[in-house]
N, C-alpha and C positions, 0 to 999 in steps of 0.2 A: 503551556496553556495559551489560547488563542490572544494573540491582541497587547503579548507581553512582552518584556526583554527578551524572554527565557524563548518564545518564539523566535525573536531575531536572530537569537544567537544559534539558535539551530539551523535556518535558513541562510544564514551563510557559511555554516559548515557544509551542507549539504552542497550549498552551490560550488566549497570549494573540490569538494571531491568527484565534479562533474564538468567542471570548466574545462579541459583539455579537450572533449569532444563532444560539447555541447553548448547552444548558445542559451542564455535563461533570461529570463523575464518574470518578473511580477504580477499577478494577479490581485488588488485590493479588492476587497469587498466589504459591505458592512451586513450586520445580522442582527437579530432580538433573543439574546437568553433568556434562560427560564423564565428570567424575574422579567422580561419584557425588556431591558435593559439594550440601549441601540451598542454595538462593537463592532468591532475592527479586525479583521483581520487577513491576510495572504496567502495566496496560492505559488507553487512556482511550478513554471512550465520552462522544462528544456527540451530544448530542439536540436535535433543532431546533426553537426556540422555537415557531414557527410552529404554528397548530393549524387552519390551510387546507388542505383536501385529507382524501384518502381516512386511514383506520385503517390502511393496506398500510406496509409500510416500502420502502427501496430503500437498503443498504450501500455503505458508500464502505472498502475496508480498504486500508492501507499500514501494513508496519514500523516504524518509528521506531528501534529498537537496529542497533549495530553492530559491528565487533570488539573497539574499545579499543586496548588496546597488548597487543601480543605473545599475541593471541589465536592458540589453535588451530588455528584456518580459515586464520590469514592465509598465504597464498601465496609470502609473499617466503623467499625464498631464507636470506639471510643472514639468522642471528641478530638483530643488531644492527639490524635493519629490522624483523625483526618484532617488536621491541620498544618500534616508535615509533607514536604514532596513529595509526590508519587512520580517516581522516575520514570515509570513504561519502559523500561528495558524490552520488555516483549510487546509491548503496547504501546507505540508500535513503530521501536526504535530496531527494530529486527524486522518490518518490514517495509522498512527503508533502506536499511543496510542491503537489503533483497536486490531491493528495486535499481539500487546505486551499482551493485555489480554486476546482475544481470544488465544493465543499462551499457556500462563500459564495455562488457563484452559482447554486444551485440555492434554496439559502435566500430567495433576494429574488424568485423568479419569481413572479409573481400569479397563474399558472395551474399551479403546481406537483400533482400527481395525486399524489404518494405524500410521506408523513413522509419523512424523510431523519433517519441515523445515521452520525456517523463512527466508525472504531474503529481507531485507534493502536496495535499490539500488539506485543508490547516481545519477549523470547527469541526471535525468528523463527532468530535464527541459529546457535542452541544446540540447536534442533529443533523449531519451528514450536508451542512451549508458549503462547505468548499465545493463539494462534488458537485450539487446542484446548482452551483453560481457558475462552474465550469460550464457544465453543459448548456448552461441557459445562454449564454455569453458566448458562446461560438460556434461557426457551424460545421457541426457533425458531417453531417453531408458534403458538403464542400471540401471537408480535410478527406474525407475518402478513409477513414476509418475502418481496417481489417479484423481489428483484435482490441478485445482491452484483457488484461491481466491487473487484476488486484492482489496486494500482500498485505493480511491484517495477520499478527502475529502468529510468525512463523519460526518463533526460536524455544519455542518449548517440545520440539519431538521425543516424544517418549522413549525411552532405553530400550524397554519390553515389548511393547506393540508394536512401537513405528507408526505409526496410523498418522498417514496426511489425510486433510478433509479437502475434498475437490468440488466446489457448486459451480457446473457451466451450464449453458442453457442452450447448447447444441447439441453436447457427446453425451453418452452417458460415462456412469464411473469403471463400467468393465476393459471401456474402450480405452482406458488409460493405462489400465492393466498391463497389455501391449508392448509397453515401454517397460524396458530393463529396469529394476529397483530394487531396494529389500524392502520397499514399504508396503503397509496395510490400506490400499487408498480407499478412503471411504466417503461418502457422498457428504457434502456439508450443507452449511444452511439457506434459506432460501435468499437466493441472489437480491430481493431487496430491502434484506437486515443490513447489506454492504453498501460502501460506495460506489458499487456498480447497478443503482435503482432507479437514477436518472437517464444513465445510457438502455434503458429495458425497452423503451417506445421505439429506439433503431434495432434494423435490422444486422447486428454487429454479432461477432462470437464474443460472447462474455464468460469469464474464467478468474474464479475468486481463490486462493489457495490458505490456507491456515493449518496452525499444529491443534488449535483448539483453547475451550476457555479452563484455569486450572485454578488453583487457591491463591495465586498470588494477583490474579484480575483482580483489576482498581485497586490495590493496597499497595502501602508503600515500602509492600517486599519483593513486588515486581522488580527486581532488582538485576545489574551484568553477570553478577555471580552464579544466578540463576539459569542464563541463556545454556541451551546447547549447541555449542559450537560446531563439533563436527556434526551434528545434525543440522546444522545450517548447510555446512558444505555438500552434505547430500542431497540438500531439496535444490543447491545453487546447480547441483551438477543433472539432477534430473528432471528443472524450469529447462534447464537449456537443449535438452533432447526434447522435449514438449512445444517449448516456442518454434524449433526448426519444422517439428511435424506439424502442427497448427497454422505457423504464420510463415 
């Protein structure tokens, strides 16, 4: 949850699995929850060491905050539930885990065309304040900005369908089709339900990817046990024929 231990300690796990090929920084900010209440809390922006390739960037963004205990959002019924973790295993600690390996393997390609950024952004769930602090606070324009890709859980793909959801605001969803996969791609929601609402006034290709919302959103059975792993590996291995066509 925004503003907590339980944040920091996530924020440098993340940083450590990103320090070999990327430089990070902090972004602080403050916000007003529900209750009006002023808070705290962090964005992380890495930057890839690498200084091969064009001046262009290409955005990698995922969440990192979650409910906590006995948040607002959470869904459970009983009290006494909503008052216990809600871990976000898929929500949206799966589209982190996304963004961290897509991230490193973009970093090591020898023929990479554009800088690469990642951005961790913390209140998404309070009301998408990270993203909008981001974009307010730096210029778009200036960084020369090619791409942004968003990951909001993406560890629930289905056994039967397969069905990834894809909202860009350039391609359409057939155009994705294209690319090798065994998935269902199917069009998702409108690009500013995501953290991609703030970057909508540039003129950028935007591309949000999810498995979808299922019974264990906001409760606290969103759970590791839960994730599907090799369906992780499949959307890692078919982001990365996507990002090469695109960016």
């Amino acid at each position: 949850m925004s503003g907590t231990l339980g944040e920091q300690k996530a924020l440098s796990y993340i940083q450590s699995q990103v320090s070999v090929s990327y430089r990070t920084s902090c972004q602080r900010f403050k916000f007003r929850d529900q209750n009006e209440k002023k808070c705290h809390a962090v964005n992380l922006i890495c930057e890839n060491k690498s200084t091969i390739g064009s001046d262009s960037i290409i955005l990698f963004i995922a969440h990192y905050d979650h409910l906590g205990n006995g948040a607002y959002k959470s869904l459970e019924i009983l009290e006494s539930k909503r008052m216990k973790l809600h871990r976000g295993a898929d929500d949206n600690a799966s589209g982190v885990a996304m963004v961290i390996e897509l991230g490193n393997w973009y970093a090591n390609l020898s023929d990479a065309n554009y800088k690469l950024v990642l951005l961790f952004t913390s209140a998404h769930e309070v009301g998408l304040f990270g993203s909008e602090n981001f974009v307010k606070t730096v210029n778009l324009d200036s960084m020369k900005v090619k791409a942004v890709f968003n990951f909001d859980m993406v560890g629930r793909l289905d056994i039967s369908s397969k069905t990834l959801s894809i909202s860009d605001n350039k391609l359409e969803v057939k155009e994705y089709l294209a690319i090798p996969s065994n998935f269902q791609i199917a069009k998702g929601e409108n690009l500013y339900n995501s953290d991609l609402r703030y970057f909508m006034s540039f003129p950028i290709h935007l591309m949000s990817v999810t498995t979808g919302i299922h019974n264990d959103y906001h409760r606290i059975s969103d759970t590791p046990d839960k994730i599907n792993y090799p369906g992780m590996e499949e959307i890692f291995e078919f982001m990365k024929q996507v990002i090469l066509k695109l960016a």
